[in-house]
N, C-alpha and C positions, 0 to 999 in steps of 0.2 A: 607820195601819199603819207603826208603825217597829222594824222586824225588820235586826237585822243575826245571819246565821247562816254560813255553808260557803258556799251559794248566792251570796249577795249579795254575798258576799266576791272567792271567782271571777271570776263574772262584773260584778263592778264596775257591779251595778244598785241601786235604791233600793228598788224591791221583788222579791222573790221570785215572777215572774210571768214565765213564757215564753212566747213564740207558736208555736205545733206549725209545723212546716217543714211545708204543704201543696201539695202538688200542684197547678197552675192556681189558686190561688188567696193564698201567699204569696211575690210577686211584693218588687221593692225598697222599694215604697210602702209596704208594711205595715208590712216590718220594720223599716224606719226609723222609723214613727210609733211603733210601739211600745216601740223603744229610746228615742226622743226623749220618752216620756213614764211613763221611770222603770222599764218592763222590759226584755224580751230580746226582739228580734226576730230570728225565723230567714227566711233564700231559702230555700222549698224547691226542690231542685236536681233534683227527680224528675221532675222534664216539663220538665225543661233541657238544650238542648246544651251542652257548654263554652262555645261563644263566647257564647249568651245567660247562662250563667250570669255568665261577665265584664262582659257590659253592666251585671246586676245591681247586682252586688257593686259598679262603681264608681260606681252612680248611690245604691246606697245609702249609699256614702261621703262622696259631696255632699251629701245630706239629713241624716245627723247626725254628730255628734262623739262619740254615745256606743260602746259596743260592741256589736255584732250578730253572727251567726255564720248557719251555712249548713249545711244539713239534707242531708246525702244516703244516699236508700236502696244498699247494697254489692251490691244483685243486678243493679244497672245493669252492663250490658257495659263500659260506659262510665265506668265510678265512678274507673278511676285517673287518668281527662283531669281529671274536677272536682273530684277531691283536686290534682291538678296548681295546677289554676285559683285555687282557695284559699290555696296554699304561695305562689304568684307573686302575688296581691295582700295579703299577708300577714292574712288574715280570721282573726283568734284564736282563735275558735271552729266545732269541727266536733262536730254530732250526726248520729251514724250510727243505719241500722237496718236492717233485712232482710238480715240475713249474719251472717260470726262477727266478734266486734268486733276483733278481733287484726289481722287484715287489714292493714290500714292504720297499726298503734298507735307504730308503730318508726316509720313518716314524718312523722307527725302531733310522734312528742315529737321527734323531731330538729330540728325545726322550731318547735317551742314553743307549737306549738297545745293549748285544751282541748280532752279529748276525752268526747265524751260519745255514750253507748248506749243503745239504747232497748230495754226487754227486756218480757218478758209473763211470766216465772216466775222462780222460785228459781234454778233450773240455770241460765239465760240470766244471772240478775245475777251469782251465783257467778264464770262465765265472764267476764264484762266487765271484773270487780273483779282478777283474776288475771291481766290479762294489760296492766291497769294503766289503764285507765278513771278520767278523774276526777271523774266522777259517772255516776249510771246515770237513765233516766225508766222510771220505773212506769208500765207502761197495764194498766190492766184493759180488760174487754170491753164497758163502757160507749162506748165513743170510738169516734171515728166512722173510713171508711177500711178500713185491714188489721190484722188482728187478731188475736192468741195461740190457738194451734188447745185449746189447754187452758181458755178462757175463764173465765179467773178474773177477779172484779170487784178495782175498786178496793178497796174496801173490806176484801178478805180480802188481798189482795197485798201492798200497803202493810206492813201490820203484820210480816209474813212476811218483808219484803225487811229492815225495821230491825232484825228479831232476829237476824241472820244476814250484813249487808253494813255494813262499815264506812266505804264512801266515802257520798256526801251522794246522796241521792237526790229525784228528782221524780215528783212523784204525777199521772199523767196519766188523764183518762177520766170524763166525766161530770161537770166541773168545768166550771159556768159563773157562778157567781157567787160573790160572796164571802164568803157562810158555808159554800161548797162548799171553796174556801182555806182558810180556818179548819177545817175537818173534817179536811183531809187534814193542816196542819199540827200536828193535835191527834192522829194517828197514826203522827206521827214522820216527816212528809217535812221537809224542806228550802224547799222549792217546789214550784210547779204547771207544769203547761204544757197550754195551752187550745187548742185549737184551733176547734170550731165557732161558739162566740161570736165569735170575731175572721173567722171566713169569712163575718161576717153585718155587714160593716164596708165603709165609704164607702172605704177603700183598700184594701181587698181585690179582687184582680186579677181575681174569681169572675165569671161571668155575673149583669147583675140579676135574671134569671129565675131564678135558683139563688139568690143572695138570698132571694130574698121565696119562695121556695121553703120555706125554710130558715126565717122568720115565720110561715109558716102549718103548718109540722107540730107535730105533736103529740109528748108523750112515748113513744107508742104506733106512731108513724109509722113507723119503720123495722123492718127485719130484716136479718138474719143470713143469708149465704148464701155460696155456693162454698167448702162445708167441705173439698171433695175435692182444690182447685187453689189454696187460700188466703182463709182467712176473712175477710169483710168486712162491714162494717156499714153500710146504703144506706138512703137514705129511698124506701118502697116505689113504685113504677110499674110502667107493666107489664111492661118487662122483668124486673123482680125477680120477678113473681108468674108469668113463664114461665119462670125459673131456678127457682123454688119448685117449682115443676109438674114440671119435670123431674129435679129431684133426689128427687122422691117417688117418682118412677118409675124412680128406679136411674140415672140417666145416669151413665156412668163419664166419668173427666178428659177423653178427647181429646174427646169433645161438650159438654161444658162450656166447656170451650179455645175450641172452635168457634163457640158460641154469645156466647162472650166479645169473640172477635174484637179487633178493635185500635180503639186511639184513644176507647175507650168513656168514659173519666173526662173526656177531653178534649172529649167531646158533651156532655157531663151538666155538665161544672161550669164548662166554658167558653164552650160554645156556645151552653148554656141549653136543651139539648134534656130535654126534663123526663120525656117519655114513655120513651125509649127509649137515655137514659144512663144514667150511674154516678154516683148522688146522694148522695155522702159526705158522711155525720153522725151523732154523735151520740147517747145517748140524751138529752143536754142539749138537742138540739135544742127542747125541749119547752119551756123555757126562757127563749127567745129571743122577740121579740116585736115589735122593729123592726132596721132597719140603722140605725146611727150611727155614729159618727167614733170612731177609737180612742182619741182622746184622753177624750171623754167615759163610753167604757165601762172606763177603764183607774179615772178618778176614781169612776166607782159600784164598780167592785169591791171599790175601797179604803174607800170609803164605810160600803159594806155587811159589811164586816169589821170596820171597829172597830166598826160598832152591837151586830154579832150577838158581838164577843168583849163587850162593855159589856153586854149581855143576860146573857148567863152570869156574867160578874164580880159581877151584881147578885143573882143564882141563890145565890152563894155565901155571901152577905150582906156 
C-alpha cells in the first residue's frame, strides 16, 4: 500500500487508515499503537472527563512520536473543557461529530488544529465543507454506535459526498478489511476509518467480554434501534429485543429515555455486561474472528489490499 493522497498528506501517516474515536474503548493505548504503526489513532473523548482526557493525551504523547488526534462528540455539555484540553496540549488533530461542525471551527483554526467532521448526508457534508472543515468522514449505516437518522450506506454516500464536496473525505462504515479500503478508495475517498476491527484489539481499553463478544457475532447479529431518541447500531441482547418490543408497541421518547437510562455503553463495553448493555458494532462485526494486537491487523490490512488491488490489476490483463 503506497498511497500518498490529501489524507496522508494532512495527517502525516503512511497509510490512509484511521481508528474511529470510540467510546470506552479507544483509550491512549490504541491510538498510539495505531499511529506508531503507520495510521491515525484517535482518544475517544466521549466517556472522558477533561482531566482523564489530559491523562490521555499525554500518556499518548510518551507512547509515540507520530501524530494522533482526539475524537470528541459537540453534544457533550462539556465539549468546550476538551476542546480546551486539546488547545493546551497542542494535540493537532480534532474530529468532531454530533453537533454543527462550526461550533468550535474559529478556536480550533486559531490554534492550528486539523479539523475534521463526521457527517451521515449530503446537507451534513455541504455544512462542514462551508464553514471550513479540513476533511469530512463518511459513515453510512453499516457502522457501528450512533447513526444518520436517513440511513444511507456506504456505498451510496460515498459516491454522493465526492460529486458534490471538494475537501478530502473518509469513508467510514462496514470497513474491516482491506479490500473493504480498496472498495471505498475505488469510490473516491481519500481514507477509511474503522472502528470495530480495532475494538477487537489487545489495546483496546474494551471489556474482554465485549471482545470476544465482538468474535462471535455474526453479520446478522446486530440491529438497529432508538430511531425516536437517536439511531444506533448494537449487537443484539436482550436489552435490544425489549427496545425492539417496545418500539413495536409505540413507546414515544420519554420511555425510551427511561428505558435507556444512564451509563448503559459503559455496562456493555466496559464492564462487559453482555445481557443488559449497549454492544456497539458494526455490520463488520461479522468479519472479525479473533482479538490481536494492532500492529499485526494494521500489516493484514495492508496485506490484504495490495493482494485484492493485484487481483484486479490482473482482471485487466
Amino acid at each position: 500500500m503506497k498511497i500518498k493522497n490529501r489524507i496522508t498528506s494532512i495527517f502525516k501517516i503512511k497509510y490512509p487508515i484511521i481508528q474511529a474515536g470510540m467510546v470506552w474503548v479507544s483509550g491512549w493505548k490504541l491510538a498510539a499503537a495505531v499511529s506508531n504503526n503507520g495510521g491515525l489513532g484517535l482518544i475517544g473523548a466521549g466517556s472522558m472527563k477533561p482531566d482523564l482526557l489530559l491523562e490521555h493525551i499525554q500518556k499518548c504523547k510518551a507512547a509515540t512520536s507520530n501524530n494522533f488526534g482526539v475524537n470528541i462528540p459537540l453534544l457533550r455539555k462539556d465539549a468546550e473543557n476538551l476542546v480546551d484540553v486539546i488547545i493546551y496540549e497542542k494535540v493537532p488533530i480534532v474530529f468532531t461529530s454530533a453537533g454543527h461542525p462550526g461550533k468550535f471551527i474559529e478556536k480550533f483554526k486559531a490554534n492550528n488544529l486539523i479539523a475534521v467532521h463526521v457527517i451521515s448526508n449530503l446537507k451534513q457534508a455541504l455544512k462542514a465543507e462551508s464553514v471550513g472543515c479540513d476533511a469530512i468522514v463518511g459513515e453510512g449505516v453499516e457502522a457501528g454506535g450512533h447513526n444518520g437518522k436517513d440511513e444511507l450506506t456506504t456505498f451510496c454516500l460515498i459516491p454522493q459526498l465526492v460529486q458534490n464536496i471538494s475537501i478530502p473525505i473518509i469513508a467510514a462504515g462496514g470497513i474491516a478489511t482491506g479490500s473493504g479500503i480498496l472498495a471505498a478508495l475505488s469510490l473516491g475517498a481519500e481514507g477509511v476509518q474503522i472502528g470495530t476491527r480495532f475494538a477487537a484489539t489487545l489495546e483496546s481499553s474494551a471489556n474482554q467480554f465485549y471482545k470476544e463478544a465482538l468474535t462471535k457475532a455474526t453479520g446478522e447479529d446486530t440491529v438497529l434501534i432508538l430511531r425516536k431518541i437517536g439511531l444506533t447500531r448494537l449487537i443484539k441482547n436482550n436489552w435490544t429485543r425489549l427496545i425492539e418490543a417496545e418500539e413495536a408497541e409505540g413507546a414515544d421518547e420519554q420511555k425510551l429515555k427511561l428505558l435507556l437510562g444512564e451509563k448503559r455503553e459503559r455496562a456493555g463495553i466496559f464492564e462487559g455486561n453482555l445481557d443488559e448493555g449497549m454492544l456497539e458494532a458494526g455490520q463488520a462485526v461479522g468479519l472479525i474472528s479473533q482479538i490481536d494486537s494492532t500492529e499485526n491487523i494494521i500489516k493484514n490490512l495492508v496485506a490484504e489490499f495490495d493482494n485484492q488491488l493485484k487481483f484486479l490489476c490482473e482482471l485487466n490483463g
